[in-house]
KELO-429201 format. One record per atom (N, C-alpha, C): residue in one letter; x, y, z. Coordinates in steps of 0.1 Angstrom, whole numbers, padded with zeros to 4 digits, always signed. Layout:
N
aXYZ
...
This chain:
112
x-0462+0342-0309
x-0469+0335-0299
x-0479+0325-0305
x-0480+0316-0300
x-0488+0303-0305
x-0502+0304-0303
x-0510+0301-0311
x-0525+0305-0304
x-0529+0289-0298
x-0534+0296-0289
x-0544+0291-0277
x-0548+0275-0281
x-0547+0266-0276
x-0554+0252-0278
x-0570+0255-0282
x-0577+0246-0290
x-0593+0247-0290
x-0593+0242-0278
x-0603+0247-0269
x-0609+0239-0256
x-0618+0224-0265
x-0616+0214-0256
x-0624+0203-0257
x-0637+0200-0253
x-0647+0195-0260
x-0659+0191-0255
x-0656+0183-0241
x-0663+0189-0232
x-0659+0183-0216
x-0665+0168-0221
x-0675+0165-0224
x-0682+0151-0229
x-0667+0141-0231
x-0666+0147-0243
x-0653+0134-0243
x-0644+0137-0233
x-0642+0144-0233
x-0629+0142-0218
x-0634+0137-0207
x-0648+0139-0202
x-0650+0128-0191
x-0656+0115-0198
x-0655+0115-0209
x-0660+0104-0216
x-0652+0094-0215
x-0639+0098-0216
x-0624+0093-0221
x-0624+0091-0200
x-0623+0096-0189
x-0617+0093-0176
x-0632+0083-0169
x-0642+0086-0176
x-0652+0069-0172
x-0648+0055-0179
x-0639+0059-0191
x-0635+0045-0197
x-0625+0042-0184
x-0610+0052-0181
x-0597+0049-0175
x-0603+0041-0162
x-0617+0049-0156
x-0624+0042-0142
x-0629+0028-0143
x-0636+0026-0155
x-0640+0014-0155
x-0631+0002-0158
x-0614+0009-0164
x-0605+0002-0163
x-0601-0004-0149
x-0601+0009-0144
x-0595+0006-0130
x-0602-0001-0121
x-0617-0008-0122
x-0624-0017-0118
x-0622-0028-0120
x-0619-0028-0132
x-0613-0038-0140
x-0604-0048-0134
x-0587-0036-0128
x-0578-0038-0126
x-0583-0045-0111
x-0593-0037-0098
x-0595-0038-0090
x-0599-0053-0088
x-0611-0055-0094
x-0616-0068-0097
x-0608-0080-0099
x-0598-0079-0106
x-0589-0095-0108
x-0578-0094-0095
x-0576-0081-0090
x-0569-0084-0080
x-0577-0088-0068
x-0584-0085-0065
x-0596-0084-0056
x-0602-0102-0060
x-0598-0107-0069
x-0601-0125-0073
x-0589-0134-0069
x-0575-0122-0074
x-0563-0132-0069
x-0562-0131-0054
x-0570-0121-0048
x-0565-0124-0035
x-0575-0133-0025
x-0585-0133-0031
x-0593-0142-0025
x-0589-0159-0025
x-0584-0154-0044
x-0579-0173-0041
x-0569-0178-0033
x-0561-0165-0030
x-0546-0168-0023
x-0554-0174-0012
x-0562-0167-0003
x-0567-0170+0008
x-0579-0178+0014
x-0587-0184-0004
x-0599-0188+0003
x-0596-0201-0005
x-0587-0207-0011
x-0588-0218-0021
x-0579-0231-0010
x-0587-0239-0011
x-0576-0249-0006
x-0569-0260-0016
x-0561-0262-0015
x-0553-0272-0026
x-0544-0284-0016
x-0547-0293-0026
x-0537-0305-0019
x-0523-0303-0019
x-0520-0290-0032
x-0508-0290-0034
x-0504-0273-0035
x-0499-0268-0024
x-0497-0255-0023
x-0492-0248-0033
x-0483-0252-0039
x-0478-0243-0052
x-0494-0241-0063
x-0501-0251-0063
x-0518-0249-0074
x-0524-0237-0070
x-0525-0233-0057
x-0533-0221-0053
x-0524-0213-0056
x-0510-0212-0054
x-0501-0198-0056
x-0508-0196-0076
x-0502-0209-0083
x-0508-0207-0098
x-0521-0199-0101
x-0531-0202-0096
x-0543-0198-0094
x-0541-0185-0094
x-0541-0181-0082
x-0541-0171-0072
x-0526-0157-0078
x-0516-0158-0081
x-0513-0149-0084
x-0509-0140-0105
x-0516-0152-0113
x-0518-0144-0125
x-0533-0134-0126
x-0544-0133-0115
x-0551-0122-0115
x-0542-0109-0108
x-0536-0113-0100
x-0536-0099-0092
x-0519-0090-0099
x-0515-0103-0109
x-0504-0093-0118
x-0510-0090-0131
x-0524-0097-0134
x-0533-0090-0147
x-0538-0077-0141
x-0541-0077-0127
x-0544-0062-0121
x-0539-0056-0122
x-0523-0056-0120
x-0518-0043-0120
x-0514-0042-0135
x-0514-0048-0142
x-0511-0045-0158
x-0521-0035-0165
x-0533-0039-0157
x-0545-0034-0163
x-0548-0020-0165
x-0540-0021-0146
x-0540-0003-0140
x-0531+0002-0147
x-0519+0000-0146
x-0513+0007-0159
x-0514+0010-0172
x-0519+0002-0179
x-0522+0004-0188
x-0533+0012-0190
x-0545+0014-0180
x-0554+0020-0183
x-0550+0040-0180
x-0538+0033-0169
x-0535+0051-0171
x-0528+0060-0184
x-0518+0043-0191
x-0514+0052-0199
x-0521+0050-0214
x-0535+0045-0212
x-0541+0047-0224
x-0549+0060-0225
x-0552+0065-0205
x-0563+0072-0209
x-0552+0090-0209
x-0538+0082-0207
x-0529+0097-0207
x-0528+0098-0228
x-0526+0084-0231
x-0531+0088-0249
x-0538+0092-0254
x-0550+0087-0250
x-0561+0091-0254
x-0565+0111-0255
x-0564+0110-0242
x-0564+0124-0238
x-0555+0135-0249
x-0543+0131-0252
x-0531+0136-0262
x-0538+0136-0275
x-0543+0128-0282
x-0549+0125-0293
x-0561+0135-0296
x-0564+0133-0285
x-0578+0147-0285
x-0573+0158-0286
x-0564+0160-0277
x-0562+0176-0278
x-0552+0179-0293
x-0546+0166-0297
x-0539+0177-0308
x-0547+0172-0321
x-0558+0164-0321
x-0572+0167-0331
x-0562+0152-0339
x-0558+0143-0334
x-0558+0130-0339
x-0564+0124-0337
x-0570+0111-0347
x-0579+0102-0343
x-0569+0093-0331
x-0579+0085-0325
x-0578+0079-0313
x-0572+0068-0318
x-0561+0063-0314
x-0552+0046-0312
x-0562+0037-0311
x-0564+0025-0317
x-0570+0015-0317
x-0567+0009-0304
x-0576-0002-0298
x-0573-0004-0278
x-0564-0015-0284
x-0552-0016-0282
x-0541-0025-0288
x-0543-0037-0275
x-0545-0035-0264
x-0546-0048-0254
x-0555-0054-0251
x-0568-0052-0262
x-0582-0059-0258
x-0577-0072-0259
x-0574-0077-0275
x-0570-0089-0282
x-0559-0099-0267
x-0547-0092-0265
x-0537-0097-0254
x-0548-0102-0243
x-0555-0093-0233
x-0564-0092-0224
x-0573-0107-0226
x-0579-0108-0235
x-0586-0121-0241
x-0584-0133-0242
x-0570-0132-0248
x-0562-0144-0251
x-0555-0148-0237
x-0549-0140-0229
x-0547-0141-0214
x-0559-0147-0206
x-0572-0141-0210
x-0580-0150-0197
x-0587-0165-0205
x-0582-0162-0215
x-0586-0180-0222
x-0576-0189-0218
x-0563-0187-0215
x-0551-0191-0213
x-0551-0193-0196
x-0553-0185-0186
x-0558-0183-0176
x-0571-0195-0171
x-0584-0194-0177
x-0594-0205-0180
x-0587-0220-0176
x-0572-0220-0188
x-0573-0237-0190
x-0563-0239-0181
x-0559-0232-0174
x-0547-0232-0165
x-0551-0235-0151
x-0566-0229-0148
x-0574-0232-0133
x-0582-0243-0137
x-0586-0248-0146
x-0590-0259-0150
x-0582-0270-0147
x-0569-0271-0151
x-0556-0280-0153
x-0557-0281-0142
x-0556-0270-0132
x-0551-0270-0117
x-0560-0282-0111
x-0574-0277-0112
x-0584-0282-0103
x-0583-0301-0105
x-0578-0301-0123
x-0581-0318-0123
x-0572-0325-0118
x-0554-0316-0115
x-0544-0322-0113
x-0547-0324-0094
x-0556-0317-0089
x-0558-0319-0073
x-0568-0322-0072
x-0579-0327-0077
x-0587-0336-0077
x-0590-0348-0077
C-alpha cells in the first residue's frame, strides 16, 4: 500500500486558486472590453469595430483556459514536490497586446 500523500500548506494552495482568480479577471476584463467595443464604438467602416472588438473577447477566453489549466499544473507540481513550470504565456500575452495596441491604432487612423 502506498503511503499517504504529504498534506500541503493550505497557503500555497489558496495561494496558487487567488493567482487562477485573478486570471480569471483577467479573462473577464478583455472580454468585458470586446464587448463594449462591439457595442459602443462607432466606425465609418463596420468590419474596423468587428477588428477591434473581437481579438479581446477571444484573448478572454484563452486566458480562462489557460488559467484553468495552469492552476490544474500548478496544483500537480505541488503535490508531487516538483518545482513549479515557468508562466510560459506571460511573454505570448505581451507580445499579443503590443500587437493588439498597433492594430486599434491602425484602425482609428484608417477611419479617421
Amino acid at each position: 500500500m502506498a503511503a499517504p500523500a504529504e498534506q500541503l500548506d493550505d497557503r500555497f494552495v489558496l495561494a496558487n486558486e487567488r493567482t487562477f482568480l485573478a486570471w480569471v479577471r483577467t479573462a473577464l476584463g478583455f472580454m468585458a472590453a470586446g464587448i463594449v467595443a462591439a457595442k459602443a464604438l462607432n466606425f465609418e467602416h463596420e468590419w474596423l469595430r468587428w477588428l477591434v472588438a473581437v481579438p479581446p473577447i477571444v484573448a478572454g477566453a484563452l486566458v480562462a483556459g489557460d488559467a484553468y489549466a495552469r492552476w490544474r499544473t500548478y496544483d500537480a507540481a505541488m503535490r508531487a514536490g516538483r518545482p513549479l513550470p515557468a508562466g510560459r504565456g506571460l511573454a505570448l500575452l505581451a507580445i499579443g497586446m503590443v500587437v493588439y495596441a498597433v492594430v486599434v491604432l491602425t484602425a482609428l487612423l484608417i477611419d479617421g
